[in-house]
DOBATOR-723005 format. One record per residue (C-alpha): residue in one letter; residue number from 0; x, y, z. Coordinates in Angstrom, 2 decimals, decimal comma. Each point is the difference from the previous one (the first is absolute). Layout:
// residues N
<'A' NUM <X Y Z>>
...
***
This chain:
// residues 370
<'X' 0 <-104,81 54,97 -6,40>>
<'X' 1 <0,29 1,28 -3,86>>
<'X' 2 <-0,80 -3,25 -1,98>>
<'X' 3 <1,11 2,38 -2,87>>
<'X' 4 <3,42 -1,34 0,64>>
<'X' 5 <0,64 -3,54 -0,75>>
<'X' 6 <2,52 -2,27 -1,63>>
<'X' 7 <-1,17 0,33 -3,28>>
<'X' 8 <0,20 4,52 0,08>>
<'X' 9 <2,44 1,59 -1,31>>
<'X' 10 <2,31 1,66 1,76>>
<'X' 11 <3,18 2,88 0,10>>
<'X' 12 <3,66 -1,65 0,87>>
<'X' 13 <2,54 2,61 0,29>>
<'X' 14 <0,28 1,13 -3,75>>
<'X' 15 <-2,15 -3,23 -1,03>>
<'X' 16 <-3,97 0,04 -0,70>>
<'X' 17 <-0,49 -4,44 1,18>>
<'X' 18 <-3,13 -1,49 -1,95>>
<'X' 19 <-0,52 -1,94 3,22>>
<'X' 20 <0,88 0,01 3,55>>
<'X' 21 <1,66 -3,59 0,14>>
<'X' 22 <3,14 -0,29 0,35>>
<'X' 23 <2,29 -3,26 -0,71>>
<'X' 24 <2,03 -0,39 3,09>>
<'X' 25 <3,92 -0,82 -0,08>>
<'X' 26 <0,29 -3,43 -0,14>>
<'X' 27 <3,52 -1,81 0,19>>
<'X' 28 <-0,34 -3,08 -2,42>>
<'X' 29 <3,47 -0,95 -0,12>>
<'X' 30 <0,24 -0,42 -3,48>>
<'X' 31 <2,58 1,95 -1,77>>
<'X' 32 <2,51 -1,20 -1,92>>
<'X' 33 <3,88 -0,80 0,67>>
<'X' 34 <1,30 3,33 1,01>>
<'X' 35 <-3,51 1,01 1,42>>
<'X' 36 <-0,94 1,46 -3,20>>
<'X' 37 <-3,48 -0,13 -1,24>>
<'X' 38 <-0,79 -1,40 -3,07>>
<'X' 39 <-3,51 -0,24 -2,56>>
<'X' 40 <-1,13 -2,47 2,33>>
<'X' 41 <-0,66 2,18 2,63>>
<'X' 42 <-1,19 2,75 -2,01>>
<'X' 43 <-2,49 -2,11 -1,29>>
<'X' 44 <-0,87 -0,95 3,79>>
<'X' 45 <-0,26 3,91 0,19>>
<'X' 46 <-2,11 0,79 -2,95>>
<'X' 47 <-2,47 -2,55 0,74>>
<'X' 48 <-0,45 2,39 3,14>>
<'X' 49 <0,06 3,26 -1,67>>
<'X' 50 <-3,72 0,85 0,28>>
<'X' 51 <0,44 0,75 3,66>>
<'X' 52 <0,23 3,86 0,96>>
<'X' 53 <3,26 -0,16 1,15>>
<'X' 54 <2,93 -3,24 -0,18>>
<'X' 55 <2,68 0,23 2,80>>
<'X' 56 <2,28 -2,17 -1,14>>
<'X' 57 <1,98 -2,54 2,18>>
<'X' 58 <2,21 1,12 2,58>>
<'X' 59 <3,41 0,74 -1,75>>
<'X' 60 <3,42 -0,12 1,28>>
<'X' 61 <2,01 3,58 -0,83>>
<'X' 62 <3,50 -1,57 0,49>>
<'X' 63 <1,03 -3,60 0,17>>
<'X' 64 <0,41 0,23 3,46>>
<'X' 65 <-3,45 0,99 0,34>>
<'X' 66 <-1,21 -3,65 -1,12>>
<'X' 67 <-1,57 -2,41 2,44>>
<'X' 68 <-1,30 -3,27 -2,15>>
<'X' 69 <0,37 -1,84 -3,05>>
<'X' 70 <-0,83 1,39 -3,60>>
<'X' 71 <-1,23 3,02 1,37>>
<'X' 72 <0,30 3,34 -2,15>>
<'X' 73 <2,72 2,44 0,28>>
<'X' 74 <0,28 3,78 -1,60>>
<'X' 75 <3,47 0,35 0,34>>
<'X' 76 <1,66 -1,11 -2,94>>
<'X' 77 <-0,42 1,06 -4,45>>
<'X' 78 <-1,42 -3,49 -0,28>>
<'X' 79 <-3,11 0,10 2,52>>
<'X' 80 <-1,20 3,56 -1,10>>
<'X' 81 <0,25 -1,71 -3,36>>
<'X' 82 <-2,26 -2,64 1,09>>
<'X' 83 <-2,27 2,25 2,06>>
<'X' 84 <-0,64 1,81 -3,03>>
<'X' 85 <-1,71 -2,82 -1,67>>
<'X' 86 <-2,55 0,18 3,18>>
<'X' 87 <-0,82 3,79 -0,53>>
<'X' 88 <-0,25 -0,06 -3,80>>
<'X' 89 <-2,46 -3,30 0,75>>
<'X' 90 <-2,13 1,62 2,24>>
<'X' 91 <0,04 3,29 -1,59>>
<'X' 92 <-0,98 -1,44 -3,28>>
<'X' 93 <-3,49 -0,97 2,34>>
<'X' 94 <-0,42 3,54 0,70>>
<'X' 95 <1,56 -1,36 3,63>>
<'X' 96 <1,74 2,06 2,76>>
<'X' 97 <2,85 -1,99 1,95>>
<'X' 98 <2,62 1,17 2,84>>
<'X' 99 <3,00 -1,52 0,94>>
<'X' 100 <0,19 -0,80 3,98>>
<'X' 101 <3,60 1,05 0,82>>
<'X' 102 <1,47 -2,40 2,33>>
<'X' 103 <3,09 -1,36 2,46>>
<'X' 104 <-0,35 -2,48 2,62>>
<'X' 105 <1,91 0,72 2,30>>
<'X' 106 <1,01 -3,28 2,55>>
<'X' 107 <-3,07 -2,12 -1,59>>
<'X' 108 <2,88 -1,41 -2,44>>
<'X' 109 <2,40 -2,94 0,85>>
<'X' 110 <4,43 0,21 -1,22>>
<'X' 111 <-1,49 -2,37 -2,82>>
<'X' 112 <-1,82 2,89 -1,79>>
<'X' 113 <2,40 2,80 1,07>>
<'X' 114 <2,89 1,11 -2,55>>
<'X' 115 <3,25 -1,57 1,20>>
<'X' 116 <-1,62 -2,23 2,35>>
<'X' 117 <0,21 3,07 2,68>>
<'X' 118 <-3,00 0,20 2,83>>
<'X' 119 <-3,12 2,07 -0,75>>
<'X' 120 <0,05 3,47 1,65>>
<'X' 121 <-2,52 1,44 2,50>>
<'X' 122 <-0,37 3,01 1,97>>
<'X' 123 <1,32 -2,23 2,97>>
<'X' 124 <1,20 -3,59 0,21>>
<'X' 125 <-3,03 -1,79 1,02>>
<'X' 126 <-1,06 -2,88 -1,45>>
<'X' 127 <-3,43 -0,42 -1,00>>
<'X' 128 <-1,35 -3,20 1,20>>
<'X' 129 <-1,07 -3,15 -2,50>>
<'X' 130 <1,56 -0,78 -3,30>>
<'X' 131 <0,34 1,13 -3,45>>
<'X' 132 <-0,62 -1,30 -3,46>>
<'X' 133 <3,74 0,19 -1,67>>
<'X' 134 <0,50 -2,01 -3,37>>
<'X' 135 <1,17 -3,13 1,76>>
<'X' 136 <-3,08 0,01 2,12>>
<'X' 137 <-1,34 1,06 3,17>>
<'X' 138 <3,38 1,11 2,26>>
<'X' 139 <-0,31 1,71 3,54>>
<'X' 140 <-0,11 3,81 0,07>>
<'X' 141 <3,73 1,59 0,62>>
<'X' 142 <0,80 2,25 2,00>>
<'X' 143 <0,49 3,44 -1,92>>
<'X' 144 <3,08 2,69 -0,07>>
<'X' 145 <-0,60 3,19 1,43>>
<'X' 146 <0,34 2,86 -2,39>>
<'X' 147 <2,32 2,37 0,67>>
<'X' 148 <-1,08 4,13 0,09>>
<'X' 149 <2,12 1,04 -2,76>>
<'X' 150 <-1,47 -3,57 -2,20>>
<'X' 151 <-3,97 1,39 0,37>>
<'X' 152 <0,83 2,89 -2,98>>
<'X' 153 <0,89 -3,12 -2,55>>
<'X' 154 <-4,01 -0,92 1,27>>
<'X' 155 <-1,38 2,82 -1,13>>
<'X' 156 <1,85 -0,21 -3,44>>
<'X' 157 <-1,59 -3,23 -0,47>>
<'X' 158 <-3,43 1,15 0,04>>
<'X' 159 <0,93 2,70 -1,94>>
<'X' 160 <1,79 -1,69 -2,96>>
<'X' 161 <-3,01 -2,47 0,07>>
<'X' 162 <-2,00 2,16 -0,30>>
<'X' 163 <1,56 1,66 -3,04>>
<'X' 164 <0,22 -3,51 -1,12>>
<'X' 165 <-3,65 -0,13 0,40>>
<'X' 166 <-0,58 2,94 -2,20>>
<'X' 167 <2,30 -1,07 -2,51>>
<'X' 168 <-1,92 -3,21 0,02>>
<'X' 169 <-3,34 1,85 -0,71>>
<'X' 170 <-1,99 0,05 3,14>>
<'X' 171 <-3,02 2,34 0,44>>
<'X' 172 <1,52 0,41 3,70>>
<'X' 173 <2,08 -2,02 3,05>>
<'X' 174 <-1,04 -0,94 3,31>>
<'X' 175 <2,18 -0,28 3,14>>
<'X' 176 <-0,52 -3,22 1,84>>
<'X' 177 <0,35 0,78 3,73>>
<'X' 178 <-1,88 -2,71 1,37>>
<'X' 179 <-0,17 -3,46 1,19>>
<'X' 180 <3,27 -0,65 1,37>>
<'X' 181 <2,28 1,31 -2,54>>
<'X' 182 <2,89 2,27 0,20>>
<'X' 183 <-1,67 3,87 0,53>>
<'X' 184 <-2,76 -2,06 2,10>>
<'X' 185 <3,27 -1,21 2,05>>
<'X' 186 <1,37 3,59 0,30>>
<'X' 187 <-3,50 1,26 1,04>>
<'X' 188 <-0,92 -2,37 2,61>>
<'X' 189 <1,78 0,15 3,69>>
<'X' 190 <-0,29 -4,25 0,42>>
<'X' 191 <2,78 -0,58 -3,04>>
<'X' 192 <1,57 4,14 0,55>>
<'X' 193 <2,08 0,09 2,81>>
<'X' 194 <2,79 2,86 -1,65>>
<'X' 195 <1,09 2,64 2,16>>
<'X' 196 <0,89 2,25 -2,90>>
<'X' 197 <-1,91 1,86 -2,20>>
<'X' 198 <-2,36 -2,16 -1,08>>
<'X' 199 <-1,06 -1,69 3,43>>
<'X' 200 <-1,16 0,84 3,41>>
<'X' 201 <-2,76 2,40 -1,28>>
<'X' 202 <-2,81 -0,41 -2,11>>
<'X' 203 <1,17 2,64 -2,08>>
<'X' 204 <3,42 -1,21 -0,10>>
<'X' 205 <-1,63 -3,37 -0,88>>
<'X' 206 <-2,19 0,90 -2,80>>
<'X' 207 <3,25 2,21 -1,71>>
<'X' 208 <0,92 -2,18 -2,17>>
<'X' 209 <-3,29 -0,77 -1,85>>
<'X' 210 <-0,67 3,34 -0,06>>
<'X' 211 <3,31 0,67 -1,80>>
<'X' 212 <-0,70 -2,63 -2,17>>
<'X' 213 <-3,61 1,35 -1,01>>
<'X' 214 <1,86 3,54 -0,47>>
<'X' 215 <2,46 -1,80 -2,54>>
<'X' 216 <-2,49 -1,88 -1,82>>
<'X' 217 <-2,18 3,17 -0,07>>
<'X' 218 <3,39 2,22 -1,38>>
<'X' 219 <-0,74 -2,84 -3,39>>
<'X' 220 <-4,02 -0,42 0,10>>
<'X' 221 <-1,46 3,10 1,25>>
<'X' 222 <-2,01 -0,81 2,98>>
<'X' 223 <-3,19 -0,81 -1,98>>
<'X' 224 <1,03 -2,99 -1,77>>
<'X' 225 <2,16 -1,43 3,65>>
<'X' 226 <-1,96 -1,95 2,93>>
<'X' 227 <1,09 -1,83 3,27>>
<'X' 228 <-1,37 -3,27 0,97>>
<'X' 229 <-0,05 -0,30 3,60>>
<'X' 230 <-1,25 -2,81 2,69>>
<'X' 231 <-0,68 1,67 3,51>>
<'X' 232 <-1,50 -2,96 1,48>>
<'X' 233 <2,24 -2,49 -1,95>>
<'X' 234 <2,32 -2,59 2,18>>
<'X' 235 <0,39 -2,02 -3,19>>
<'X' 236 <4,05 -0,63 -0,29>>
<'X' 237 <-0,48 0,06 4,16>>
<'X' 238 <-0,22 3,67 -0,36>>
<'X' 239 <-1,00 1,81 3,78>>
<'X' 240 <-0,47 3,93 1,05>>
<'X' 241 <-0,51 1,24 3,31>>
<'X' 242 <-2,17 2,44 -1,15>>
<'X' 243 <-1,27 0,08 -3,14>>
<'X' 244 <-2,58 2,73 0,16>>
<'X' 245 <2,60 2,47 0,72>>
<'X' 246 <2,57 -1,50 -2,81>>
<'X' 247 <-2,78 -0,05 -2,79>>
<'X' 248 <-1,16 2,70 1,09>>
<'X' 249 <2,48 2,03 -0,14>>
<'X' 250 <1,58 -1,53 -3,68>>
<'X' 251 <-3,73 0,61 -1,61>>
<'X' 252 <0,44 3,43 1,14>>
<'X' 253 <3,67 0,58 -1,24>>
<'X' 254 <-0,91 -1,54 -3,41>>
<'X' 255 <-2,81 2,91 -0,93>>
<'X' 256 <2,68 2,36 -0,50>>
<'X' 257 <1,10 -2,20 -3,90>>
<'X' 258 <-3,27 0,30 -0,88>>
<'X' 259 <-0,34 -3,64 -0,81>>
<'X' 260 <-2,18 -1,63 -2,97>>
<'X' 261 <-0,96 -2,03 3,40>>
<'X' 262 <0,22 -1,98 3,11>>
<'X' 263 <-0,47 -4,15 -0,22>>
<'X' 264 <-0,71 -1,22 3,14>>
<'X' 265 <-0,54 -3,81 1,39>>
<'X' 266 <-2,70 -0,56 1,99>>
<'X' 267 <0,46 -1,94 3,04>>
<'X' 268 <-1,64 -2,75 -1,12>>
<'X' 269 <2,52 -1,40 -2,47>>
<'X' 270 <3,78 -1,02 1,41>>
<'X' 271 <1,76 -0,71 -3,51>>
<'X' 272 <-1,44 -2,89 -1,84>>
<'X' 273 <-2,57 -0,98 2,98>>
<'X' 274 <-3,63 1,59 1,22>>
<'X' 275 <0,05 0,31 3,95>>
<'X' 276 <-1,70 1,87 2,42>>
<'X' 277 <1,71 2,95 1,53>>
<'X' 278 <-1,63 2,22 2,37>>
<'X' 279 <1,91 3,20 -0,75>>
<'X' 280 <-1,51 3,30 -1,42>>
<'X' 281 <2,85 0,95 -2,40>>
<'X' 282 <-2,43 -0,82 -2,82>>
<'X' 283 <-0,11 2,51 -3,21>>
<'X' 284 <-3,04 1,95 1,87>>
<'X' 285 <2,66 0,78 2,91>>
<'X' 286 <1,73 2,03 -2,59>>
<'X' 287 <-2,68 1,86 -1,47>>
<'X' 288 <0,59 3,19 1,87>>
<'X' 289 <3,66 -0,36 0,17>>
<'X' 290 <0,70 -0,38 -3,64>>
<'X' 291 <-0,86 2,83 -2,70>>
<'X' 292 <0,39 -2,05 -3,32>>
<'X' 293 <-1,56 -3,02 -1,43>>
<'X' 294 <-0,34 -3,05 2,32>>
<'X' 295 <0,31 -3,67 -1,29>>
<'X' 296 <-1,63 -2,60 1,94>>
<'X' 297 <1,41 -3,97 0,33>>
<'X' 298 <-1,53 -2,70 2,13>>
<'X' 299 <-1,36 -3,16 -1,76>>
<'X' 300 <-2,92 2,03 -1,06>>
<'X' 301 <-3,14 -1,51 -2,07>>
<'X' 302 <-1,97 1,61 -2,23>>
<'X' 303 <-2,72 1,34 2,36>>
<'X' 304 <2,33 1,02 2,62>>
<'X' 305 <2,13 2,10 -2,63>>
<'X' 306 <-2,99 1,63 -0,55>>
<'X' 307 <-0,93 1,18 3,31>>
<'X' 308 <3,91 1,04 1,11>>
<'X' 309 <-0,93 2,19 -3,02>>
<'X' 310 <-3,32 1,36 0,24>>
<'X' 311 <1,41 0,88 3,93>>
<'X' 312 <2,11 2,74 -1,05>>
<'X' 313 <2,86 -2,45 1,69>>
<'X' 314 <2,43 -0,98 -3,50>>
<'X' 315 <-0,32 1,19 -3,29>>
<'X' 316 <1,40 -3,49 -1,74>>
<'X' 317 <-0,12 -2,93 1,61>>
<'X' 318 <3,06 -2,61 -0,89>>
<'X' 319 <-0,81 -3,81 -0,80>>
<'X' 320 <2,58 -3,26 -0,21>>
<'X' 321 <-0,88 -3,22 0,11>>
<'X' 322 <-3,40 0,51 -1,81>>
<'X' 323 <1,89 1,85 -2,97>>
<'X' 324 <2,66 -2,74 -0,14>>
<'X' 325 <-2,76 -2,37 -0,60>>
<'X' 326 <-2,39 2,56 -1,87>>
<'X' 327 <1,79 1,93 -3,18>>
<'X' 328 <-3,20 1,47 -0,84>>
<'X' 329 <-1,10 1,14 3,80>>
<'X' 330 <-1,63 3,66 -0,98>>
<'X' 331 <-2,42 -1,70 -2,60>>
<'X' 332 <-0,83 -2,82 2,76>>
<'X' 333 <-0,69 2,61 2,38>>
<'X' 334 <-2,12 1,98 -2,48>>
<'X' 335 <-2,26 -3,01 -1,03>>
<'X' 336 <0,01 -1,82 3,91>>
<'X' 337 <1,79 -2,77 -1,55>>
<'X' 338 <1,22 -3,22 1,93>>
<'X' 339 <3,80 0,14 0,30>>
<'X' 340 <2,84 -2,44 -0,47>>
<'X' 341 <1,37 -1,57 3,14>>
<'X' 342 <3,82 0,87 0,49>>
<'X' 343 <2,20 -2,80 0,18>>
<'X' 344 <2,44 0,68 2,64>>
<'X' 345 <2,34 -3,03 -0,51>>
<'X' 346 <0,83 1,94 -3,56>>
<'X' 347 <0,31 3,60 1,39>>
<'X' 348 <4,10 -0,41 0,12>>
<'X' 349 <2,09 -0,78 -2,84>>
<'X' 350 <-0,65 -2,55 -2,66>>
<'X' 351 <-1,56 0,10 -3,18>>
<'X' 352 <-2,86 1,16 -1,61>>
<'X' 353 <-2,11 -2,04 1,96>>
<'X' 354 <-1,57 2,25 2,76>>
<'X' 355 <1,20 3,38 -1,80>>
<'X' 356 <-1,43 0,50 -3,42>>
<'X' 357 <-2,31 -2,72 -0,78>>
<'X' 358 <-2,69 0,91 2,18>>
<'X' 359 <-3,05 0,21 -1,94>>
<'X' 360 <-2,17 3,87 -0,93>>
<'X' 361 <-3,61 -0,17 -0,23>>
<'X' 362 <-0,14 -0,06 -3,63>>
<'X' 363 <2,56 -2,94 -0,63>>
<'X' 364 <-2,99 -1,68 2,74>>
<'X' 365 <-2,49 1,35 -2,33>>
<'X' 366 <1,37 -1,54 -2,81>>
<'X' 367 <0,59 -3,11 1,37>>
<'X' 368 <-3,46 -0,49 0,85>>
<'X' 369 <-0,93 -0,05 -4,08>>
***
């Protein structure tokens, strides 16, 4: 154990130097403007956040196909890297640092979302099972199109023209979200990748197209200011893998050659918005030895616990959600032991300010009190 390292030390991000080792996790809020553009409301929603070492911004669609639920951002289009530079300048007017989680779906989308009406696309046409938010309510999950071989290049583009978008937009980096049921988490895992061309059959062949993806992004961002979220023990989305040790395993492995800023992984103990128990060992200490770079650690952590996944050698950030929806100043209530606003779940989609930047900081509290 090296209590040394804690939440509160500094610590070296790719080309970065963090004042702290807490991290703001992505968090999809659903609420962008028409157009999924972001506006001064959410940068303010961001700035009120920008004391944390890191801000991963919401997942973010890189095409309109890519989009999977109402109001969500996009960084496709003149108008959204417009708006997402209002977030940047906010939180880099705190002395802030804020990535942009690159983002497509995949089949978690519904006709009603989808340009032209057309079906979402997957890596194979299964349906996942449940229903979907869609902006005339909750509709049953479709199922998706196939893509074709020769359609997987216009993929890659995507990510890559987002994230030039992102950089254009001022972000300090870009993450690639590969987890939790969405589309490279589709390609990657052999219960929703049943191709029999290139990218199927094999792990290798499965786990192609995120790593041409991460190789794209990389060609904009250099490899120290790109990560990859990934899930290994995620069935969130009704996600399943026959054998995930090998697959993780095995894409951990391939990913040391970008030299990545790092590697964000979800424990097992959080499926999506929920806490659950999940006996599986694909936890961030699995990847340790497997990884090179810097290793981000998300599970529904609390203070104390963020702590000791630290002073273990096991992360070298640890990610937190729900209590920095609720708690804009986190860092300075972990510094002083502080009690903590209670998230309000009921508020976490969508909406208005309620629930999203009217949560209270210890010194409005303070002041209160006088």
């Amino acid at each position: 154990m090296n209590t040394s390292v804690h939440l509160l030390s500094p610590v070296k991000l790719g080309r970065y130097e963090l004042p702290n080792r807490i991290v703001m996790a992505p968090l999809t809020r659903m609420r962008a403007a028409a157009g999924n553009v972001p506006t001064s409301f959410n940068a303010t929603y961001y700035e009120q956040r920008a004391s944390a070492g890191l801000i991963i911004a919401e997942a973010t669609q890189v095409s309109p196909q890519g989009a999977g639920y109402p109001n969500t951002p996009g960084i496709y289009s003149p108008e959204q890297v417009a708006g997402w530079r209002l977030v940047t300048d906010a939180v880099r007017d705190r002395r802030g640092r804020i990535f942009l989680q690159l983002w497509h779906v995949g089949r978690i989308s519904h006709p009603s979302i989808q340009p032209g009406g057309e079906l979402p696309v997957a890596p194979s046409a299964i349906a996942p099972e449940g229903q979907i938010t869609t902006y005339d309510g909750q509709k049953p999950f479709v199922t998706p199109r196939a893509l074709a071989t020769e359609e997987i290049p216009d993929i890659v583009e995507q990510y890559r023209k987002g994230a030039e978008n992102a950089l254009a937009a001022g972000f300090d980096g870009v993450e690639i979200h590969s987890a939790n049921g969405y589309l490279l988490d589709q390609f990657l895992q052999d219960g929703t990748n049943k191709r029999t061309d290139k990218y199927g059959g094999s792990i290798e062949n499965r786990a192609r197209l995120l790593l041409e993806v991460t190789e794209a992004v990389v060609s904009v961002w250099g490899g120290d200011r790109v990560g990859v979220r990934l899930s290994p023990s995620g069935t969130f989305n009704s996600m399943h893998e026959s054998n995930p040790e090998a697959l993780f395993t095995y894409v951990a492995s391939a990913l040391n050659r970008f030299d990545l800023a790092y590697l964000h992984i979800i424990e097992p103990r959080i499926e999506g918005n929920s806490t659950v128990e999940n006996s599986s060992n694909l936890g961030v200490r699995y990847f340790r030895p497997i990884f090179n770079g810097t290793l981000i650690a998300a599970g529904g952590y609390d203070r104390e616990e963020g702590n000791a996944v630290l002073a273990a050698g096991d992360a070298d950030l640890v990610a937190y959600g729900r209590l920095f929806i609720a708690n804009p100043d986190l860092p300075e209530r972990f510094a002083l032991k502080a009690p903590l606003n209670e998230p309000d779940r009921s508020t976490f989609y969508g909406g208005t300010a309620i629930g999203y930047t009217d949560y209270s900081t210890l010194k409005q509290q303070t002041a209160l009190t006088y």
